[in-house]
BAFI-3210 file (N, C-alpha, C; in Angstrom, 3 decimals, decimal comma, padded with zeros to 6 digits):
// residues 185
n [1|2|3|4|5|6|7|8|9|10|11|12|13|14|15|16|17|18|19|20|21|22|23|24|25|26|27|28|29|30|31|32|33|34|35|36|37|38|39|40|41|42|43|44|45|46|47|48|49|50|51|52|53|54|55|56|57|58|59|60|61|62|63|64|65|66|67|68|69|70|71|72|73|74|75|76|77|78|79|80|81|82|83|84|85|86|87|88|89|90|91|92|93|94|95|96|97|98|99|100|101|102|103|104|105|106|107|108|109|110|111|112|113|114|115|116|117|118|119|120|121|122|123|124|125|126|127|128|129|130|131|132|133|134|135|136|137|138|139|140|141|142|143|144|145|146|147|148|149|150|151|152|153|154|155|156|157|158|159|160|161|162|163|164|165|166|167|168|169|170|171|172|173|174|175|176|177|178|179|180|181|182|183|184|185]
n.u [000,841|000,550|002,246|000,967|001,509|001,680|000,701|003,065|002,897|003,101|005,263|007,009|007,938|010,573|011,915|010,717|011,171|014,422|014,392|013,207|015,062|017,580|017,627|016,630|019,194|020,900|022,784|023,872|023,711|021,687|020,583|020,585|018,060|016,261|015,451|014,957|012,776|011,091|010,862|009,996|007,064|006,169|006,227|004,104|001,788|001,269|000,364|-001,330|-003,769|-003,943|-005,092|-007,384|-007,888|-008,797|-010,238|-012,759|-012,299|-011,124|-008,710|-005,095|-002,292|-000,228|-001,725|-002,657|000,314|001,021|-001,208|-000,537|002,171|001,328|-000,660|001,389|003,407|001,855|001,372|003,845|003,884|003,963|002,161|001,697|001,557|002,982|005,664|004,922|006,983|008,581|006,944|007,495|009,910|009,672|007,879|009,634|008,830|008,882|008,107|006,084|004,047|003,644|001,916|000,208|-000,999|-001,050|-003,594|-006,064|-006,247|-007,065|-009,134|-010,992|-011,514|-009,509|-007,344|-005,629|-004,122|-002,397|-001,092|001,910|003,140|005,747|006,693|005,282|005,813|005,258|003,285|001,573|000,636|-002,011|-003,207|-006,980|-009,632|-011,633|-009,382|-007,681|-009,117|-010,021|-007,082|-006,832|-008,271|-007,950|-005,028|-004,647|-005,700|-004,430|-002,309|-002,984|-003,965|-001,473|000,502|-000,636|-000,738|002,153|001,887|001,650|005,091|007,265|008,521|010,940|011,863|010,084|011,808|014,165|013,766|013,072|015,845|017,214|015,946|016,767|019,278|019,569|018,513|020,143|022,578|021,504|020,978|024,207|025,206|023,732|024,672|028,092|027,408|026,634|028,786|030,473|032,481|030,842|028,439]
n.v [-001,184|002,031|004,705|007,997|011,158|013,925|017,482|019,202|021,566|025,238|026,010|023,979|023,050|023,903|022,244|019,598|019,469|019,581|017,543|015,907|015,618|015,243|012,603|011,326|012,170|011,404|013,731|015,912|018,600|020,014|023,242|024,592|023,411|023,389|026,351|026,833|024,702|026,414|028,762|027,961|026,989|029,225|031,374|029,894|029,976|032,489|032,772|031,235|032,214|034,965|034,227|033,543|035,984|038,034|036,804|036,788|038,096|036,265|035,722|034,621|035,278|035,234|036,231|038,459|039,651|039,809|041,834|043,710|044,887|045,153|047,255|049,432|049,285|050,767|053,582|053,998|055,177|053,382|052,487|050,344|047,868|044,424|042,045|039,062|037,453|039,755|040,263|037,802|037,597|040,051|038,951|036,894|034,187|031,123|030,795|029,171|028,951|032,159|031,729|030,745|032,169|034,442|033,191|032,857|035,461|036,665|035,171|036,139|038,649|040,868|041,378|042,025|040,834|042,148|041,913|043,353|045,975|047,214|044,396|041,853|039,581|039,335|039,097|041,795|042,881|043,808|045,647|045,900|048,093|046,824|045,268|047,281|048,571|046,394|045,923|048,241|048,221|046,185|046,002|048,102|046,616|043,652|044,472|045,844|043,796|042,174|043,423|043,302|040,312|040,463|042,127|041,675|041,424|043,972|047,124|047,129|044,016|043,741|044,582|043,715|041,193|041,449|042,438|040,285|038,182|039,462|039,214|036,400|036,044|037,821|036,137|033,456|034,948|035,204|032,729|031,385|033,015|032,321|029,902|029,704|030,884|028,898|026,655|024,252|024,430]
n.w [000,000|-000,749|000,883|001,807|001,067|003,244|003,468|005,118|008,075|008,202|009,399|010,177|007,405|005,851|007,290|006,869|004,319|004,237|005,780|003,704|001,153|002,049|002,938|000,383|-001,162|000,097|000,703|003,591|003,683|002,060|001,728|-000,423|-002,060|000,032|-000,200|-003,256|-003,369|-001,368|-002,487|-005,081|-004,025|-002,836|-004,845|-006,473|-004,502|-004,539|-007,382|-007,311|-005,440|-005,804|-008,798|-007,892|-006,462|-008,947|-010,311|-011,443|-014,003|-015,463|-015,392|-015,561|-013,434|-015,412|-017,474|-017,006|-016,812|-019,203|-020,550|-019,152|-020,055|-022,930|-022,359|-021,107|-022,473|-024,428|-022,841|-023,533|-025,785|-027,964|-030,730|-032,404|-031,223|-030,008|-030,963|-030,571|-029,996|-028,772|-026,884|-025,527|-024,425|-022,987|-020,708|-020,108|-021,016|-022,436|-026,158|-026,472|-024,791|-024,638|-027,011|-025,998|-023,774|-025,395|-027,652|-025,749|-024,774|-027,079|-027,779|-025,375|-026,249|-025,606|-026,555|-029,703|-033,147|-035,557|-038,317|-039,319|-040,817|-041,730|-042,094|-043,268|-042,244|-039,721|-037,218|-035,365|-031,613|-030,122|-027,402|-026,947|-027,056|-024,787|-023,170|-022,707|-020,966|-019,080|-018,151|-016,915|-014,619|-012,958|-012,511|-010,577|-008,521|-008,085|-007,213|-004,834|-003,850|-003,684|-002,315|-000,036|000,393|001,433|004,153|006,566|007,181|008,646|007,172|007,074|006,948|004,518|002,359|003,099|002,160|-000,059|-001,477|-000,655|-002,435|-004,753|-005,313|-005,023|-007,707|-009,073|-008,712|-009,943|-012,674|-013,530|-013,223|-015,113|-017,476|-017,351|-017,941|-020,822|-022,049|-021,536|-023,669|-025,763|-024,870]
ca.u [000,000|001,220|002,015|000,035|002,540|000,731|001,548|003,140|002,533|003,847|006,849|007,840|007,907|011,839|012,699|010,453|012,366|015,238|014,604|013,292|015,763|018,388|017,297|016,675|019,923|022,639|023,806|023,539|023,659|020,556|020,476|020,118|017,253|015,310|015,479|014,454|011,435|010,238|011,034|008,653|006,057|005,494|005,498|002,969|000,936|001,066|-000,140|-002,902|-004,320|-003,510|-005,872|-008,960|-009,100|-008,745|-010,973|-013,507|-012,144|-010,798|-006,831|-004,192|-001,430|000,856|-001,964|-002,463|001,111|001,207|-002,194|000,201|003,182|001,112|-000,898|002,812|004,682|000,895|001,764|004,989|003,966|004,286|001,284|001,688|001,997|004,605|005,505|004,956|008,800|009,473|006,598|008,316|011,658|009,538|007,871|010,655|008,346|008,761|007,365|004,840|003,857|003,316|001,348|-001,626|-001,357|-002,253|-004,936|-006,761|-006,583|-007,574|-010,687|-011,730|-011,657|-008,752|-006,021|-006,007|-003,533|-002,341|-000,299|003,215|003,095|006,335|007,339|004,409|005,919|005,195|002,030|002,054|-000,161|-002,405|-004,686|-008,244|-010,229|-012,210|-008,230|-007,255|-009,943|-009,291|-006,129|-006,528|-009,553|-007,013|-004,028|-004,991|-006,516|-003,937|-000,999|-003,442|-003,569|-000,178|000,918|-001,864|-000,039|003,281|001,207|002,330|006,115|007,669|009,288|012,594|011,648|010,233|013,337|015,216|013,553|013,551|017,302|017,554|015,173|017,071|020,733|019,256|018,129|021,388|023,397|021,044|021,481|025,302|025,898|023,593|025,746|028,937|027,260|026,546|030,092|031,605|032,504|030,203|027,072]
ca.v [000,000|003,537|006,060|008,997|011,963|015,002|018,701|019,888|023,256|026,201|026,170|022,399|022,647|023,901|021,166|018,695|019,327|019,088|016,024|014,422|016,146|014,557|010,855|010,617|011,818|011,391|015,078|016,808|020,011|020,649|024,328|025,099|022,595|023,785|027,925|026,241|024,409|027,245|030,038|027,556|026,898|030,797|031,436|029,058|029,998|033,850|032,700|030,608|033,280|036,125|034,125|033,878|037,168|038,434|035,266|037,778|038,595|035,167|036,231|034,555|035,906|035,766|037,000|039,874|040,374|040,253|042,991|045,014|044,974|045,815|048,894|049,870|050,268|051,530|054,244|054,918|055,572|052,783|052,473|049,519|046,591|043,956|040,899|038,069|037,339|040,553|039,984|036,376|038,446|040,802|038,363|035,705|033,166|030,461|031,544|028,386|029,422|032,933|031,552|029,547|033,075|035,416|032,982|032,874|036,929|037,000|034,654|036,914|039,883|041,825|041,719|041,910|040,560|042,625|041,801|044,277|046,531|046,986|043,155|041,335|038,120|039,005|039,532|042,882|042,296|044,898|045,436|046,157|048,921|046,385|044,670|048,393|048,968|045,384|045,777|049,691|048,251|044,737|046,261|048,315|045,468|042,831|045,338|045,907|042,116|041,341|044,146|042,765|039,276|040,520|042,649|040,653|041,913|045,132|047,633|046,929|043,106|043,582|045,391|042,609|040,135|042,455|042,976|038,913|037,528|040,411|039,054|035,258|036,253|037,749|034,690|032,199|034,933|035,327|031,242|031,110|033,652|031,456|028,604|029,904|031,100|027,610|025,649|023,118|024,375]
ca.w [000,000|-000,955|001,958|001,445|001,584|003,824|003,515|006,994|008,775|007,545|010,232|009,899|006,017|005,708|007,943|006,106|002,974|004,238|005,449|002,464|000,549|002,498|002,710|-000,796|-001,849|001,054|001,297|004,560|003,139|000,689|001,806|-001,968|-002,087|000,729|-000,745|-004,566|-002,921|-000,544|-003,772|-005,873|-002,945|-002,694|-006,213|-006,666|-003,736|-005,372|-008,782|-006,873|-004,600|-007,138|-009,832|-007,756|-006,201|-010,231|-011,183|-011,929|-015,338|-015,504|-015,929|-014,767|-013,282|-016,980|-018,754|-016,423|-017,148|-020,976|-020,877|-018,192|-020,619|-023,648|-021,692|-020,665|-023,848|-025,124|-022,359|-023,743|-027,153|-028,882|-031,336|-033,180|-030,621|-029,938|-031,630|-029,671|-029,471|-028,074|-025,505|-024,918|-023,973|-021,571|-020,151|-019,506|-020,684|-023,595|-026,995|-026,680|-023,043|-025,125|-027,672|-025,688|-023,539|-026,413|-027,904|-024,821|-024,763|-028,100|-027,180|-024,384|-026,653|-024,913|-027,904|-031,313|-033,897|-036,614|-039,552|-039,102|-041,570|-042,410|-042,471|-043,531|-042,001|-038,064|-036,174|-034,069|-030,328|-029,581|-026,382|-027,650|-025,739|-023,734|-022,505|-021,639|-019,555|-018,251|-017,344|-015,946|-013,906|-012,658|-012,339|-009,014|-006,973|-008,485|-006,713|-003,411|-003,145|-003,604|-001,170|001,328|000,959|002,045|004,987|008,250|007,122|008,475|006,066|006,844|006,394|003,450|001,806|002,907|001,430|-001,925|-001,583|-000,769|-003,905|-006,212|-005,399|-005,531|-009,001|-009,996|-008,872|-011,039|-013,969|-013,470|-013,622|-016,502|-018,095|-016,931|-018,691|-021,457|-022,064|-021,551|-025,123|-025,714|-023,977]
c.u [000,888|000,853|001,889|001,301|001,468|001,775|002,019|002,740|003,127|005,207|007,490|008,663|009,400|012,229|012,119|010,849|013,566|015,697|014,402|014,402|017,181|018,737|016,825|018,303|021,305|023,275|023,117|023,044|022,723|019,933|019,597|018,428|015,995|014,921|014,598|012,883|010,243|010,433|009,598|007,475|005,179|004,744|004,178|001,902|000,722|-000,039|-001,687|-003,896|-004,678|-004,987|-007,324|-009,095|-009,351|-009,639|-012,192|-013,762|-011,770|-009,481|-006,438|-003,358|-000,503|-000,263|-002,648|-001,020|001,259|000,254|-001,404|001,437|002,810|000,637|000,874|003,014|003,421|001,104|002,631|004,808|003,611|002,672|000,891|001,205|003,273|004,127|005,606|006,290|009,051|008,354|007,009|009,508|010,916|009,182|008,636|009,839|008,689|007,705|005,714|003,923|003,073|002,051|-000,134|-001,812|-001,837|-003,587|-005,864|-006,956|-006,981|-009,111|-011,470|-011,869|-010,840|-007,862|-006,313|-004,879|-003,571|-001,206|000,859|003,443|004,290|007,387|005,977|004,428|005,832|004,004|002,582|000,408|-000,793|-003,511|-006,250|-008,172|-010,916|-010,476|-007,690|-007,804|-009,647|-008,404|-005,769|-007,348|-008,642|-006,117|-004,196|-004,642|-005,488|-002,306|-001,574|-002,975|-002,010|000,735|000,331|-000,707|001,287|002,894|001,464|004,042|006,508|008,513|010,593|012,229|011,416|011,357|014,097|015,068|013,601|015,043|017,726|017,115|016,239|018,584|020,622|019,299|019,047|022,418|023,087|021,060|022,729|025,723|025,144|024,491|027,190|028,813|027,108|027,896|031,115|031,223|031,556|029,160|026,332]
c.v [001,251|004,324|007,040|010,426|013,919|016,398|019,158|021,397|023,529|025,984|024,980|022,297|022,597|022,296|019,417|018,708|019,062|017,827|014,537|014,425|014,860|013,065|010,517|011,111|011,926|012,182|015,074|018,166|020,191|021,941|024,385|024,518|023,307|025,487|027,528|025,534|025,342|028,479|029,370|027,769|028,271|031,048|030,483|029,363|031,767|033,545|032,495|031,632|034,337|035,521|033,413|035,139|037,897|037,243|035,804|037,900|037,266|035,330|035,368|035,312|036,313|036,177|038,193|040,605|040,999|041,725|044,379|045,656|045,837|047,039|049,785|050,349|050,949|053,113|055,293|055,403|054,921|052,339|051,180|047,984|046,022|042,894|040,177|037,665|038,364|040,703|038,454|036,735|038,796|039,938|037,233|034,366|032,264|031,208|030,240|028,630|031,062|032,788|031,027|031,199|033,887|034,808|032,560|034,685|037,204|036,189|035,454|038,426|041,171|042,238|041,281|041,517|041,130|042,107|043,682|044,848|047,108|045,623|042,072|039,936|038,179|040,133|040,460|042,326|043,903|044,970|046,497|047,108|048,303|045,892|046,345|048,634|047,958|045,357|047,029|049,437|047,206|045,350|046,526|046,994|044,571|043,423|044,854|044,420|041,362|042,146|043,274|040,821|039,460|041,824|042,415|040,796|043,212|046,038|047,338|045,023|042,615|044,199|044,469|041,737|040,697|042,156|041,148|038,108|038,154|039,582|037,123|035,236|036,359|036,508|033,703|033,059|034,930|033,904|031,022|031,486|032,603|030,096|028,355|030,158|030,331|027,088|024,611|022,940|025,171]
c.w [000,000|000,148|001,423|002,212|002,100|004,000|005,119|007,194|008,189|008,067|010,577|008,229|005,332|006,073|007,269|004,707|002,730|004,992|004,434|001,211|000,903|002,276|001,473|-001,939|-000,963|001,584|002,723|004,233|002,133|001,084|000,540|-002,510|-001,777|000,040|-002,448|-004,119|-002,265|-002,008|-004,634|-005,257|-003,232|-004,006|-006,622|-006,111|-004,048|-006,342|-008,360|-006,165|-005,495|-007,980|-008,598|-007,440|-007,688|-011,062|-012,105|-013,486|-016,115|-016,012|-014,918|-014,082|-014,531|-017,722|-018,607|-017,202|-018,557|-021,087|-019,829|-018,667|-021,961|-023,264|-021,443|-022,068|-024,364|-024,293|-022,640|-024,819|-027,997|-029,301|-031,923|-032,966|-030,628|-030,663|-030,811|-028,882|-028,728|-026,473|-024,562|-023,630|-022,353|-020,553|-019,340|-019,529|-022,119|-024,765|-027,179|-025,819|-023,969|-025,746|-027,373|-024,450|-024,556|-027,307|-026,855|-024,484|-025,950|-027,935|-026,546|-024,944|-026,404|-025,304|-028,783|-032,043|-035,264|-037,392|-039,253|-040,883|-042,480|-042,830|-042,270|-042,640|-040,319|-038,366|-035,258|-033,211|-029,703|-028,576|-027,167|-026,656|-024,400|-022,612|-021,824|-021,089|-018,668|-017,272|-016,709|-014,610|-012,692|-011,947|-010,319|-007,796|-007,149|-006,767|-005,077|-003,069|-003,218|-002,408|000,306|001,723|001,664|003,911|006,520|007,900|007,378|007,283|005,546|006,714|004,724|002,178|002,155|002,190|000,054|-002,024|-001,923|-002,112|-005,002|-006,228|-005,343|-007,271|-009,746|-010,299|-009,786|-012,412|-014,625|-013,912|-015,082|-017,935|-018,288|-018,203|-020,115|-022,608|-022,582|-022,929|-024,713|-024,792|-024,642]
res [x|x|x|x|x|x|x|x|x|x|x|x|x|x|x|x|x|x|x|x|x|x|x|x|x|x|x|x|x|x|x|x|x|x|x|x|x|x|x|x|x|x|x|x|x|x|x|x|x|x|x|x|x|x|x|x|x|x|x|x|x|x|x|x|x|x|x|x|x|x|x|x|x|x|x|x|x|x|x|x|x|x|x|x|x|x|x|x|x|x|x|x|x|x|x|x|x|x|x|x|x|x|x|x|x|x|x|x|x|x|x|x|x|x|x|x|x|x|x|x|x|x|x|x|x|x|x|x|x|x|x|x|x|x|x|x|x|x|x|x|x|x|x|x|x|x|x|x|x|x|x|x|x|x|x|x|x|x|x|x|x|x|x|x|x|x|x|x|x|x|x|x|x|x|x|x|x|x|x|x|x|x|x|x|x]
***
C-alpha cells in the first residue's frame, strides 16, 4: 500500500524538505534545495491566490502580465503593438507558453492581432479597448492584493527580502551567463 505523503505546517515545512531532501539523496547540506522548494512553494501559492481574487475577469497571473506589458509600452507611445517574441523576452516566458497566452486573450476579446506593416511576415499584439480597460480596472486590486499578501512583514523586512530575492536572481542569472560562455554548452 502507498504512503500517502501530507503537507506539513507552515513552520515544519523547511525542515520537512530538508529532510526528504536529504534521505533521498545522502547530502547533509541541501540548503540550496530547501530555498528552490520554498522560492517555488510561494510562487505558486502567489499565482494561486492572485488568480482567484482576479478570477472575476478570468486572468491569470501571466496574462495579467502580458495585458500590463502591452498597456505599458501603449503608455509609452508605442502604437503599433509587440511581436509576440518581443513579448516572450519581456515576459521571460517560452514563446509556446506565449502563444496559448495570447490565444486565450484573443478569445476573451482583450487583444487583437495585426499583420506588421512593415514586415508582412510578423504579427504585431495589440490590447483592444475592452483589454485596456481590463487591465486599468485589474491592475490596481492585483498590486493591493499582492501588497496585502506581504502585509504581516515590516518595512525593513520587506526590503530585505527584496534585496535577498534580487541578489538570488542575480546569482542564477550570473551562472547562466557562466554557462553559457563555456565551449560546448
Amino acid at each position: 500500500m502507498k504512503e500517502s505523503c501530507t503537507f506539513p505546517p507552515v513552520d515544519h515545512l523547511s525542515t520537512h524538505v530538508k529532510t526528504h531532501f536529504s534521505s533521498l539523496t545522502g547530502r547533509e547540506d541541501v540548503v540550496g534545495a530547501q530555498i528552490a522548494a520554498l522560492v517555488r512553494l510561494t510562487a505558486n501559492q502567489y499565482e494561486a491566490q492572485s488568480a482567484r481574487r482576479i478570477g472575476r475577469y478570468d486572468l491569470s497571473g501571466p496574462r495579467l502580465g502580458v495585458l500590463m506589458c502591452l498597456l505599458w509600452h501603449k503608455h509609452c507611445g508605442e502604437t503599433t503593438g509587440l511581436t509576440p517574441s518581443e513579448l516572450s523576452l519581456d515576459q521571460h516566458i517560452s514563446r509556446n507558453t506565449i502563444s496559448a497566452l495570447l490565444r486565450g486573450l484573443e478569445d476573451q476579446g482583450l487583444i487583437e492581432r495585426h499583420i506588421d506593416r512593415s514586415d508582412r511576415r510578423f504579427f504585431r499584439i495589440a490590447l483592444t479597448d475592452l483589454g485596456c480597460s481590463v487591465a486599468r480596472q485589474t491592475a490596481p486590486q492585483a498590486i493591493d492584493h499582492m501588497n496585502d499578501l506581504v502585509s504581516d512583514f515590516d518595512p525593513a523586512e520587506r526590503s530585505l527580502l527584496l534585496d535577498l530575492l534580487g541578489k538570488l536572481y542575480q546569482s542564477l542569472l550570473s551562472r547562466l551567463s557562466v554557462e553559457a560562455a563555456q565551449p560546448g554548452s
